[in-house]
C-alpha positions in Angstrom: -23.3 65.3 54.2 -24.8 68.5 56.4 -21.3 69.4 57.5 -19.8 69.0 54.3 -22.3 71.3 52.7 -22.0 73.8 55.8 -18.2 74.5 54.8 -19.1 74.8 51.4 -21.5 77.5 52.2 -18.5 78.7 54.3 -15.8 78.6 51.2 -18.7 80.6 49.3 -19.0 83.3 52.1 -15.3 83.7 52.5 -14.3 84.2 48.7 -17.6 86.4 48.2 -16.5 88.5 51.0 -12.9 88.5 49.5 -13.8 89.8 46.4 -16.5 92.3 47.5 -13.6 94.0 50.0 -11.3 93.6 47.2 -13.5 95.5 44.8 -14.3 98.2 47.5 -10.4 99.2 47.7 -10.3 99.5 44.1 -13.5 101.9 44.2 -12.2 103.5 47.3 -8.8 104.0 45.3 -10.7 105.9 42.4 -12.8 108.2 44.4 -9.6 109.3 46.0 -8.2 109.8 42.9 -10.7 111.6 41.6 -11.1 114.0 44.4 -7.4 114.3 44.3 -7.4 115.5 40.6 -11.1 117.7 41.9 -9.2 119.8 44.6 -5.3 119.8 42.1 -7.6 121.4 38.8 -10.0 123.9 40.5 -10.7 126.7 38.7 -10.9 130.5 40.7 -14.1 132.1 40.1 -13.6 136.1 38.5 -14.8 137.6 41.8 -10.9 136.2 43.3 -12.2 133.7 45.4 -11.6 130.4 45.0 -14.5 128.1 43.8 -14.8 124.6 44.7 -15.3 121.9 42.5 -18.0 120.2 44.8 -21.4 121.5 46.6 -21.9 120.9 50.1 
């Protein structure tokens, strides 16, 4: 019974894992996107130089 319920457990880990690193590409995928269209649709500031769309 113990070992049947250890790879259970196991089968849970796995697919959670699966679809947590699955998720991440698809958030990782957006953020890259959006920076993308960030650094792409800039605007210049009036003084000439070129303002960023982020604040470090």
């Amino acid at each position: 019974m113990v070992p049947l319920l250890v790879v259970l457990l196991l089968i849970l880990i796995l697919f959670g894992l699966g679809f947590a690193l699955k998720a991440l590409w698809f958030v990782a995928i957006a953020v890259l996107v959006l920076w993308a269209l960030g650094f792409l649709l800039r605007s210049t500031s009036s003084g000439g130089k070129r303002s960023r769309w982020y604040r470090w």
